[in-house]
C-alpha positions, 0 to 999 in steps of 0.5 A, spaced: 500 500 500 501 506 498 504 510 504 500 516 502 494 511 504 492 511 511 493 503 512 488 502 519 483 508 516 482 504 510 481 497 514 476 500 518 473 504 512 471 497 509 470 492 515 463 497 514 462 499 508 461 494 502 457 489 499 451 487 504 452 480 501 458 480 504 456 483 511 457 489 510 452 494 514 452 500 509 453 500 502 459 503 498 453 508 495 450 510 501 456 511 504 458 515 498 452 519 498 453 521 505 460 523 504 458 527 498 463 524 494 461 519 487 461 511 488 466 512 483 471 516 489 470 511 494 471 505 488 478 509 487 480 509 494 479 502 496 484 499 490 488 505 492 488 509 486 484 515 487 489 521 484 485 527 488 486 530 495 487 523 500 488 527 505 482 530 505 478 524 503 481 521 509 479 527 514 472 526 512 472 519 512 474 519 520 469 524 522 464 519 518 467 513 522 467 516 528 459 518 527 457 512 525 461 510 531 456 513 535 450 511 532 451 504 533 451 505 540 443 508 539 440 506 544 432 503 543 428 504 548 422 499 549 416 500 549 414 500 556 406 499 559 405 506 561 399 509 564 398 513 558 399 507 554 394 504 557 389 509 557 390 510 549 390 503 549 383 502 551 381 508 548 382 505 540 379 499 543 373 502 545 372 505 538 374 499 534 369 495 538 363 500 539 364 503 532 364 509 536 369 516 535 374 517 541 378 523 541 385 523 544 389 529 547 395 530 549 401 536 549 407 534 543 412 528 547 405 526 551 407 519 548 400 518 543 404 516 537 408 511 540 402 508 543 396 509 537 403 505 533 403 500 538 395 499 538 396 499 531 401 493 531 397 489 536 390 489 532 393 488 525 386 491 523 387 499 525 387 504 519 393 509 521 394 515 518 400 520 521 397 528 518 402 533 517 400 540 514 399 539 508 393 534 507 387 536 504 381 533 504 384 529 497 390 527 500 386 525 506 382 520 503 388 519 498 392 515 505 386 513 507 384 508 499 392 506 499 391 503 507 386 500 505 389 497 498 383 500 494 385 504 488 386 512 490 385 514 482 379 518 478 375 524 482 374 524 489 367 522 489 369 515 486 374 514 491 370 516 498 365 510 495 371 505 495 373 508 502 366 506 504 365 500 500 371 497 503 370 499 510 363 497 511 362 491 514 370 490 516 372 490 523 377 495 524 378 503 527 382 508 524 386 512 527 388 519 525 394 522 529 396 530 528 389 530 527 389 538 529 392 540 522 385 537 518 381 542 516 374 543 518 371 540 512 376 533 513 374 532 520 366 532 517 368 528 512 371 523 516 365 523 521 360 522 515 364 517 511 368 512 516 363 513 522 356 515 519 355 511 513 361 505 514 359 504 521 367 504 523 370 506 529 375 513 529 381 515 533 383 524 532 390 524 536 392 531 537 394 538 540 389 540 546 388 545 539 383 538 537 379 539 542 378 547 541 377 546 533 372 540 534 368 544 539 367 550 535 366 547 528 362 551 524 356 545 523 349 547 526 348 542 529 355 540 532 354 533 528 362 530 530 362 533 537 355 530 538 358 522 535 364 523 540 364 517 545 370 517 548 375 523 550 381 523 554 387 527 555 394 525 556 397 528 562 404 530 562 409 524 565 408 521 571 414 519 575 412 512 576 411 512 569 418 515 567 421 510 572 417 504 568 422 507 562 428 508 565 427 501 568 427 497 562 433 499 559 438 500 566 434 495 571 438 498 578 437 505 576 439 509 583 434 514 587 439 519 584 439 518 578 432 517 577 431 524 580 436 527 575 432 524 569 424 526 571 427 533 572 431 533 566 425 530 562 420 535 565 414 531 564 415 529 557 415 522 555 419 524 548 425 529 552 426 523 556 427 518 551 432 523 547 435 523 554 437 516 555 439 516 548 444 522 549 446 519 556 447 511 554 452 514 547 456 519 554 456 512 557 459 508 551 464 514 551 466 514 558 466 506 559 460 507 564 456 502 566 450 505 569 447 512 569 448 517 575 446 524 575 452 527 573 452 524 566 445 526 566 446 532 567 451 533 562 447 530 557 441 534 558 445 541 557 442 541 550 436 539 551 430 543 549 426 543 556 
């Protein structure tokens, strides 16, 4: 090899990237994309006959590595039988079985995706569409037809009968999360098609604004508020909760560190998994075996609480 070559940084370069065949985690392409350089630079480096700038190729490989270095160590933290999931839990249970609308409640980072995702994969019959700002009544019933596996072409009238004849008689919910930024008139379409003339359960996850918005439709008789069975509000994360989290990665959790992490946390479910992500990579760096509240305090310095 070349000594102009770094002989260690090019092994480890290619003990991970390359051909997933050959066990490789990331891709020669992939790998290229995300260093900003073309498959070919990388085919280049790796028979040792690229003819650019090696040293800042290998610069950018190493602070490359170092980040994928981390995130191999990101924690995943379990899914853990909170309160609030529960609470939801049955909620969506309740509108599958009754054919009923349940509304769900709760400040960004109170958990309701996670659960509503959870309540999905345990009753492999719920609809979920995730909203985001830019749905319209058309892209609306659009995920709604795909979900289901129906044709989502043609105008929407033919769409919303497929909708109905595919959900008619089936046993399924559909669960809407961000169901704050739908317009009024998808809310009311939601209510007629899927709740009044299919007959089938509804889950609208949001914002406390939700609750706002339903209240105030511009209807004259209050159609949607008056079909709500269930209307439940997720609180922010109580402490036994938190400790039900923090347990189902690092068992023997001290009182102390336990302290540090729901005040760090400040109630939001979301805050403190992102805390216990950032606290297991400190712990990786400094070869600890267990959080304490000085690495807690560390790892929350950044957090946005």
């Amino acid at each position: 090899m070349s000594d102009v070559f770094d002989g260690e940084l090019h092994r480890k370069f290619f003990e991970m990237v390359g051909s997933p065949e050959e066990g490789k985690r990331i891709s020669q392409v992939k790998a290229a994309q995300a260093l900003g350089y073309s498959s070919g630079v990388i085919s280049a480096y790796k028979s040792h006959s690229y003819k650019g700038d090696v040293k800042a190729l290998e610069k950018k490989l190493a602070a490359w590595l170092k980040r994928e270095e981390r995130r191999l160590v990101k924690l995943e933290v379990p899914v853990a039988e909170t309160s609030a999931l529960e609470k939801i839990r049955r909620a969506a249970s309740v509108a599958q079985d009754e054919g009923d609308i349940a509304v769900v409640i709760g400040d960004s980072g109170s958990g309701k995706t996670t659960a509503l995702r959870q309540y999905a994969e345990e009753s492999q019959s719920a609809i979920l569409i995730e909203v985001d700002p830019s749905f319209t009544q058309v892209t609306l019933m659009s995920e709604i037809a795909r979900s289901l596996g129906v044709d989502d072409k043609g105008g929407q009238t033919a769409v919303v009968a497929r909708i109905i004849e595919s959900l008619t008689g089936r046993d399924a919910v559909l669960i809407v999360d961000e169901a704050d930024y739908l317009s009024d008139s998808s809310l009311e379409l939601l209510r007629r098609i899927v709740h009044d003339k299919s007959r089938t359960g509804v889950v609208l996850a949001g914002l406390p604004r939700l609750e706002h918005k339903i209240r105030n439709l511009k209807n004259d008789h209050q159609q949607l508020q008056s079909r709500i069975g269930v209307m439940l509000k997720i609180g922010t994360l109580k402490r036994t909760d938190a400790e039900k989290i923090i347990s189902g990665v690092w068992k023997d959790t001290s009182k102390e560190a336990m302290d540090a992490f729901v005040k760090t946390a400040n109630g939001s479910t979301r805050t403190l998994v992102k805390l216990m992500g950032r606290v297991h990579q400190t712990m990786a760096v400094n070869k600890a075996d267990m959080p304490d509240a000085e690495i807690i305090a560390a790892s929350g310095e950044l957090l946005m609480r």
